[in-house]
N, C-alpha and C positions, 0 to 999 in steps of 0.2 A: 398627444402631449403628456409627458411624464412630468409628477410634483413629488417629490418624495420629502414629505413636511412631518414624517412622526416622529414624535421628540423618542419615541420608542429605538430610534435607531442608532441614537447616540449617550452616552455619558457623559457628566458634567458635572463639574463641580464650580461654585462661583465664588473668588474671595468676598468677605463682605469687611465692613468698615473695622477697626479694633474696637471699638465703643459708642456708645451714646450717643455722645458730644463728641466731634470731631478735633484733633488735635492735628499741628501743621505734621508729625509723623504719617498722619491717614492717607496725606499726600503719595506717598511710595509707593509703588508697584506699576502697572502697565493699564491705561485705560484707551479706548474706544472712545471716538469722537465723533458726534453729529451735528451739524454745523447750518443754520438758520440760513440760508440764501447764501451758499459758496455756489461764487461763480459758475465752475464748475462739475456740482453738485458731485465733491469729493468728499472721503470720510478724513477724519484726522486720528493722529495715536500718537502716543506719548507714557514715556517712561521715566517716570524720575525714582532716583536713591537717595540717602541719604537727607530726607527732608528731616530737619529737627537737630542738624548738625553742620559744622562749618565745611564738610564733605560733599554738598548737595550736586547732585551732576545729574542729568537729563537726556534725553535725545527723543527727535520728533520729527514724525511726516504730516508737512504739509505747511512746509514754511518757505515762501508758497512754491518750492519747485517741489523738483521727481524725486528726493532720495530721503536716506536716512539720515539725519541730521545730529551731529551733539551738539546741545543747543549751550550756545558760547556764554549766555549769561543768565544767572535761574538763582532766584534768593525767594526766601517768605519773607511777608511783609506780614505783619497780626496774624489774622489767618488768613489770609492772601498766600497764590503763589504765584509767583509773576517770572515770565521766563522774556529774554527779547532775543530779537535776529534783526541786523543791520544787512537788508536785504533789497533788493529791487520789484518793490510790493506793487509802484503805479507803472513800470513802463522802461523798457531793458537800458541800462546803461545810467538810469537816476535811482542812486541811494534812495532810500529811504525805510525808513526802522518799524519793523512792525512789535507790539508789545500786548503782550496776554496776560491777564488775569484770569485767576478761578479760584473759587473758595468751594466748601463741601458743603452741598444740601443732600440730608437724607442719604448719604452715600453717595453720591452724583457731583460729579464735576460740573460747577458751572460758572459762566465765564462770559470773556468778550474780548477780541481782537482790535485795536486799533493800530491804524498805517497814516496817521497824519489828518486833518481838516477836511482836507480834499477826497477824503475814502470815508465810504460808510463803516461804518462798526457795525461789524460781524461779531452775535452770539453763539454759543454754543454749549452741549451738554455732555457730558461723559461719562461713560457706565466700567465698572473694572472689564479688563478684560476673565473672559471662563479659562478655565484648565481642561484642555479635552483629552481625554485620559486615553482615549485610541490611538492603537501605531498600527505601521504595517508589518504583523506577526506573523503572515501567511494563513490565516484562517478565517480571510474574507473569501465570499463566493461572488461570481458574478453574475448579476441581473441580465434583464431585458437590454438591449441596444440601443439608446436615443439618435438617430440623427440631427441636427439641428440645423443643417443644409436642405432645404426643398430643390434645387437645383432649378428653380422658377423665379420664383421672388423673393422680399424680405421677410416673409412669414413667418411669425414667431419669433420677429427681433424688435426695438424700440430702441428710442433715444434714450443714452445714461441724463441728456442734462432737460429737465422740462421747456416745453415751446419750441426745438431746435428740430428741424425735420432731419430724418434717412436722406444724407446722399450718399451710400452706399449704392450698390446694383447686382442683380446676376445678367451676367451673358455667356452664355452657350457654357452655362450649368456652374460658371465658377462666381464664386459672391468676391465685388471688389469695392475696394472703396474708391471716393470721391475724395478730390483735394479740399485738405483738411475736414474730412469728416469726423463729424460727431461719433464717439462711442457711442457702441450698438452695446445692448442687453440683451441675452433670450430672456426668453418666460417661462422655459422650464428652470426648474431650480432641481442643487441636488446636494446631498451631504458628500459622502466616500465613493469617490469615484474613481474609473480608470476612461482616461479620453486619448484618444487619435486625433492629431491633426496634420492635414496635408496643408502645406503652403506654400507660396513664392515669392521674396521680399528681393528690391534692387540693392544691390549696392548700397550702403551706407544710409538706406531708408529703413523703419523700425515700427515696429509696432508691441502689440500684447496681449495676453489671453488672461484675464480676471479669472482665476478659480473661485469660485464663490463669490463673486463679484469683490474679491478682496486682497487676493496673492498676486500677480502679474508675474510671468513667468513673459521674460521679458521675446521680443522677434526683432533680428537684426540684420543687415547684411552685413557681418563682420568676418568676412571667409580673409582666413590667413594671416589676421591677429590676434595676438595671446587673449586669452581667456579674463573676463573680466566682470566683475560686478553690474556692471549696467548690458553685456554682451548676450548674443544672442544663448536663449537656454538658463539666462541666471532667473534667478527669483531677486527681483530689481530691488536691485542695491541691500539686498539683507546677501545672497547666497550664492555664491563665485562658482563658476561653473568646473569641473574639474578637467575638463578638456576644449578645446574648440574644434566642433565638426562642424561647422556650417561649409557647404556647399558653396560655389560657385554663385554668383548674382543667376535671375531668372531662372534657377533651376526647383522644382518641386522636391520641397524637403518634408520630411514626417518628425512632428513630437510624438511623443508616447507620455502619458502626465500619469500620475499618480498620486491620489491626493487622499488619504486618513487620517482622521483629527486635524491637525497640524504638522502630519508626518508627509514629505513631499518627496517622489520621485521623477526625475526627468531622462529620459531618454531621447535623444539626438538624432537622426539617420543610424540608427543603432547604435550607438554609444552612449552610454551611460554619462550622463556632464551632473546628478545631483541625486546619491541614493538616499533613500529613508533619511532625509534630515528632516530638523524641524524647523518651524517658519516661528521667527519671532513672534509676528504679527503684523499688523496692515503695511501696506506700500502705496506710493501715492495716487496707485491708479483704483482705487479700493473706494467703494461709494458704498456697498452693505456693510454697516460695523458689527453687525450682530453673531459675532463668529459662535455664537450655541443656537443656531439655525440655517439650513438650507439655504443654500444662494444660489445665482446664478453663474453661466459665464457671460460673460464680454471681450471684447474685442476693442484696441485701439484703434482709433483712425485718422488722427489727425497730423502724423509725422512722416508722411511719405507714403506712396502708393507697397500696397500688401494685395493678395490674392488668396483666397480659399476652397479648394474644393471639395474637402472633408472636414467634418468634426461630428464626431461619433462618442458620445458620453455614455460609457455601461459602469451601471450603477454598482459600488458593492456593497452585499450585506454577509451576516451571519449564517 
């Protein structure tokens, strides 16, 4: 098992507060969410502008669906910043409003969600997001070979949400999942990588691969629909694929991923669907927020039967 954890291998630079004393401006910029008992166990993100002016506009993952959201209503309140979503927070087809607070300790978002009497209130902390000043300039080398496939068992995966067992499986060497399985984690972790993965998705069943336990580079059966933000090959809902090659249902398809700093490559059955761009930041299948350290990948499982029988992570350095 490979860990590649040395901060030796990345640069960073991290926004800090404008001052002392936090004023409703400190609000601005893009922070990382860590969230006290999400369901879940999802990370959150959140960008707002213009705090300190009648301009203020926002957008955020994890309210409470899959995408990026411009969050329709966001005002300060003293030093509060209060953002809401008229959403279906208890249960599909019943309204109901979920409403966030957070004020700034110490540079730290911190806060608390409520969804009505009948739902707990959910805390939560938020750190800025880092600047990673890496792309992909062509003068990465590449490491050793991880496989993260035994072609035996689960070895070296685990549940994303605590207490929730693997019903995932391998048979006759391919790892598949269980209806509505839990999201798997490995346990290697890694910075700048180049990954392989072989796969097989149905028709109009979907899954995803967590780079760093945090980008989702989404798996779909969408063979012979235009190209789309939630489609198979996007970086969900931040980065629209530039083509659609997906395959035919039950046929074995290859990614090709590329991942520097926040510089993202994808490649399709050989076709290029997303070169060197960059990832805003979290998606909502993202449970690491710590984007100035090594993650993991993951795997969705709870949206339809998927198939694996490659994923090969070789690391790159310097």
């Amino acid at each position: 098992m490979t860990r590649l954890t040395s901060i030796s291998l990345f640069s960073i630079v991290l926004f800090t507060g404008a001052g002392a004393s936090a004023g409703v401006e400190d609000f601005n910029g893009r922070w990382n969410i860590t969230v006290k008992n999400e369901p879940k166990a999802r990370a959150w993100w959140l960008e707002v502008n213009g705090a300190g002016s009648a301009g203020i506009s926002g957008k955020f993952v994890g309210a409470p669906g899959g995408q990026l959201d411009v969050i329709p209503q966001i005002r300060t309140e003293g030093n509060e910043l209060v953002w809401v979503f008229e959403r279906a927070y208890q249960r599909p087809g019943v309204q109901s409003k979920g409403i966030y607070r957070a004020r700034i300790e110490g540079g730290q978002l911190v806060g608390t969600r409520d969804t009505g009497p009948a739902n707990p209130r959910l805390s939560f902390t938020g750190k800025r997001a880092p600047v990673l000043r890496e792309t992909d300039d062509g003068k990465w080398k590449a490491g050793k070979p991880v496989s993260l496939l035994n072609g035996k068992d689960m070895g070296g995966w685990y549940s994303r949400v605590p207490g929730q067992s693997v019903t995932w499986f391998v048979q006759d060497g391919v790892m598949k999942n269980g209806e509505k399985a839990v999201d798997i984690v490995s346990e290697a972790k890694f910075w700048n990588f180049k990954m392989r993965v072989e796969f097989k998705v149905a028709d109009r069943s979907n899954s995803g691969i967590g780079l760093r336990g945090r980008y989702e580079v989404q798996i779909y059966g969408d063979h012979g629909r235009a190209p789309d933000g939630h489609g198979n090959g996007a970086v969900y809902s931040r980065i629209v694929p530039a083509v659609n090659a997906t395959l035919p249902q039950d046929q074995w398809q290859v990614f090709e991923i590329t991942l520097i700093g926040r510089q993202v490559t994808v490649v399709l059955n050989g076709k290029t669907l997303v070169d060197r761009k960059e990832i805003e930041g979290l998606t909502a299948m993202a449970h690491d927020p710590n984007e100035d350290q090594p993650g993991p990948i993951s795997l969705q499982g709870d949206h339809g039967p998927v198939a694996f029988r490659k994923i090969e992570v070789t690391p790159l350095v310097r």
